[in-house]
C-alpha positions in Angstrom: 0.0 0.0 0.0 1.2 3.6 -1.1 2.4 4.5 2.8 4.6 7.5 3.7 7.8 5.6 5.1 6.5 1.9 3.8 9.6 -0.4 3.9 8.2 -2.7 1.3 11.9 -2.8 -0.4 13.9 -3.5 3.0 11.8 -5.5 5.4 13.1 -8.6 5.0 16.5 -7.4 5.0 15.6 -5.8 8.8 13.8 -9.0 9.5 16.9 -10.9 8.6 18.8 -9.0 11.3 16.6 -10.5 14.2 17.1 -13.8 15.6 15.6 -17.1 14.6 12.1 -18.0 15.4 13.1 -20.5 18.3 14.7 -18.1 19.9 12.1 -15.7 20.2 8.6 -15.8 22.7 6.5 -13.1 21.4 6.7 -11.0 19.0 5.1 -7.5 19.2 5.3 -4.5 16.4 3.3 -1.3 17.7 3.8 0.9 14.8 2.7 -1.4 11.9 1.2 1.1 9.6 1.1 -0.3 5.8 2.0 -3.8 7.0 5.2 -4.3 4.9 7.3 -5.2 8.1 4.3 -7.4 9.5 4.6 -8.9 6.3 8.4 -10.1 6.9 7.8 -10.7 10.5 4.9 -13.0 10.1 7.0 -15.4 7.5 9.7 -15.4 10.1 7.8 -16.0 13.5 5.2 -18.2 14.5 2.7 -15.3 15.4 2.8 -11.9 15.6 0.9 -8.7 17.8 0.5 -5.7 15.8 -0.7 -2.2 16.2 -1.4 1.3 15.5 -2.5 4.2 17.0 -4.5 5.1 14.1 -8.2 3.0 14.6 -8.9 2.9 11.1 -5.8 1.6 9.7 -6.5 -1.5 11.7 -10.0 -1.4 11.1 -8.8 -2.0 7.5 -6.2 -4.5 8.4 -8.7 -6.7 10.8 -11.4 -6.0 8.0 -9.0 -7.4 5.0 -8.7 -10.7 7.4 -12.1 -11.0 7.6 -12.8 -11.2 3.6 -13.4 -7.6 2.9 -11.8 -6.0 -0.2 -11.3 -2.8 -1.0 -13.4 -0.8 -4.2 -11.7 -1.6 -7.7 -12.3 1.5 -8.6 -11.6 5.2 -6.5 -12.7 8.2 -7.7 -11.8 11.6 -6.5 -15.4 12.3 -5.6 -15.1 9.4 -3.2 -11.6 10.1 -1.6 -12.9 13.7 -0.9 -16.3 12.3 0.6 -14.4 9.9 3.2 -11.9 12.7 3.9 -14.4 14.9 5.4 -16.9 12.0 6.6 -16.2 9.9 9.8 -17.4 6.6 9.6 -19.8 4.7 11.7 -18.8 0.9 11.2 -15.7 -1.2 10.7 -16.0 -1.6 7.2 -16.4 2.4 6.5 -13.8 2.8 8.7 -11.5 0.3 6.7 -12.7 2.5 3.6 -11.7 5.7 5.1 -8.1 4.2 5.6 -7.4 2.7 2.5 -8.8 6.0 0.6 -6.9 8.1 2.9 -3.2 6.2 3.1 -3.7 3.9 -0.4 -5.3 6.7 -2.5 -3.2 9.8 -1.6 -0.4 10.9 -2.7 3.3 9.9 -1.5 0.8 7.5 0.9 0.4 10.3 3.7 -3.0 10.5 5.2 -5.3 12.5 2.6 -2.7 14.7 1.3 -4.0 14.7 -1.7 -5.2 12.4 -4.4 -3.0 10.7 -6.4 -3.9 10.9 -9.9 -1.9 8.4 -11.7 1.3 9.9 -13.6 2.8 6.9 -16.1 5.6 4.2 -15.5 9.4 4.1 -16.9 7.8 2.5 -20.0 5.1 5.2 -20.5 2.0 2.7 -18.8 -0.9 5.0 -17.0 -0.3 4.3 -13.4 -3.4 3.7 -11.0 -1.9 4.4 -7.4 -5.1 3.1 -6.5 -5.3 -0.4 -7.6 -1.7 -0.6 -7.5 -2.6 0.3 -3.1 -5.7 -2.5 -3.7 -3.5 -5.5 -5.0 -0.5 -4.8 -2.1 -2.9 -5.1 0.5 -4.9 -7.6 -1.0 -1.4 -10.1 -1.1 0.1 -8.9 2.1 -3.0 -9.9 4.1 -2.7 -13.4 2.8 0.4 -13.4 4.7 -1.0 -12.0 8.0 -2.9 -15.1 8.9 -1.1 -15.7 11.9 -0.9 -11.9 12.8 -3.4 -9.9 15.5 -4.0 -6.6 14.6 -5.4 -4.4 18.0 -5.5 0.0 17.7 -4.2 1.9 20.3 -0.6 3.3 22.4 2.1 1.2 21.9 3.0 1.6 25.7 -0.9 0.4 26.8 -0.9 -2.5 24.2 3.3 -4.0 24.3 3.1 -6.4 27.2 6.9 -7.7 26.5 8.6 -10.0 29.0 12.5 -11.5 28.6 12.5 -13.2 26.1 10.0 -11.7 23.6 10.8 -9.4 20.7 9.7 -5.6 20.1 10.6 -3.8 16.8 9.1 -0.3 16.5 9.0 1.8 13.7 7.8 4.9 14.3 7.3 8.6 13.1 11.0 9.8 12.1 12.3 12.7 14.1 12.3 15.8 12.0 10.4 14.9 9.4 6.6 15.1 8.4 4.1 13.3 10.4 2.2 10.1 8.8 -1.0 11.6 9.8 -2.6 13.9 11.4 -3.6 11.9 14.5 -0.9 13.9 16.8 2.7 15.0 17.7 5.0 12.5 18.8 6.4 12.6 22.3 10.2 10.9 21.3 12.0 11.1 24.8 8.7 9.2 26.2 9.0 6.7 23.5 12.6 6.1 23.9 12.7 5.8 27.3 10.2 3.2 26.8 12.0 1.1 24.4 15.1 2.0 26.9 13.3 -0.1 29.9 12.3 -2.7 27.6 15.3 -3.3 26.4 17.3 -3.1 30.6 14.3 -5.7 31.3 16.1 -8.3 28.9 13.3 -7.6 25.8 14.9 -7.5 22.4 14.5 -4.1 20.5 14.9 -3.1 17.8 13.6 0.1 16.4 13.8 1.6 12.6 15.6 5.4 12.4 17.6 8.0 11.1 19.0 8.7 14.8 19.2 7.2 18.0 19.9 8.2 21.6 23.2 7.1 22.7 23.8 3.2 23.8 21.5 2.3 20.6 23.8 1.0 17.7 23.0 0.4 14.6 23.4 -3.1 13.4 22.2 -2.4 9.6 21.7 0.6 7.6 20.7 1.4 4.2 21.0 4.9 2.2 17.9 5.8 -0.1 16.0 8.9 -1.4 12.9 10.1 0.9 10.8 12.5 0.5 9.8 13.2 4.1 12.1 15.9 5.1 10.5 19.3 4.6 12.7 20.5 2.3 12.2 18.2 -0.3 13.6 14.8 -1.6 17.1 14.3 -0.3 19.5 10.8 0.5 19.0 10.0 3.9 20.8 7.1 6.2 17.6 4.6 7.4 19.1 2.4 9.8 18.4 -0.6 12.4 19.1 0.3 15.5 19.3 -2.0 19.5 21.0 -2.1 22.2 
């Protein structure tokens, strides 16, 4: 799904930095956002908590378990109703979210609708459907996942033992939604107890606090950063 910092290209290759199944209890990811991660991490473990802040997103995600699919066809009459309209049952409210992250542009939350543009080999694109068939494969993989909304700190129950990877907004650079501003020195004193309580962390940025390392890092073009696209450092980072 089009998602404003989706790691569809390089989840498996943060996945494959994590230890083996066996050695793992439970496995919790509280910033899932457009799945690609849950993706990776449900082919590697034997069953995986994920969650959100945002209720619709996992309205869509719990929905798209449960057999619903999203429309084939998005217009911009409907993108612009479901920006302004809040819905009133699961299913609407798994509309809303795939409209607002799957049909926007650059995947943040109704930014703006994306209206195609073309492909390297001059093919019309349809953001859209391109969003409809992601989801619509990834969730065939989440069979073993369990999607809940809320505060990563209210719904991450880790013990020794169990694995935590977080990946959430990146400092300094635009929001993936509306929903709030992001408190960082609560969340990483979080992930710091987790982590002195013998929980493995691991936790997607551009920077860290210090005692984090980064144990794999890949350079790429974003287009998060306020002042425009630029080549940024993403990296893995524990402790």
């Amino acid at each position: 799904m089009r998602y404003l910092g989706g790691k569809s290209r390089i989840a498996k290759n943060i996945v494959a930095q994590m230890p083996s199944s066996y050695a793992v209890r439970n496995v919790y990811e509280p910033f899932c956002g457009g799945g690609a991660v849950t993706v990776a991490l449900a082919q590697k473990y034997r069953a995986v908590q994920a969650s959100d802040i945002h209720e619709d997103l996992i309205c869509m995600w719990r929905s798209l378990q449960d057999g619903w699919t999203p429309p084939t066809e998005v217009s911009e009459e409907l993108y612009q109703h479901w920006r302004y309209t809040e819905p009133t049952t699961q299913e609407e409210a798994a509309l809303k979210a795939f409209l607002g992250y799957g049909g926007s542009f650059g995947g943040r939350y109704f930014e703006g609708f994306a209206r195609g543009g073309f492909t390297a080999d001059g093919t019309h694109r349809n953001h859209q459907q391109e969003s409809r068939r992601r989801v619509l494969s990834d969730v065939q993989q989440m069979y073993n996942v369990t999607f809940r909304s809320g505060d990563y700190e209210a719904l991450v129950r880790a013990k020794p033992g169990d694995l935590v990877y977080c990946d959430p907004p990146y400092k300094d650079t635009k929001s993936y939604s509306r929903i709030e501003r992001f408190d960082y020195e609560r969340f990483w004193g979080w992930a710091d107890h987790l982590a002195e309580t013998g929980v493995s962390v691991y936790v997607s940025e551009l920077q860290a606090p210090d005692g984090w390392e980064p144990i794999w890092s890949k350079s790429q073009n974003r287009s998060v950063k306020r002042q425009g696209d630029v080549t940024t450092t993403e990296s893995l980072f524990t402790k």
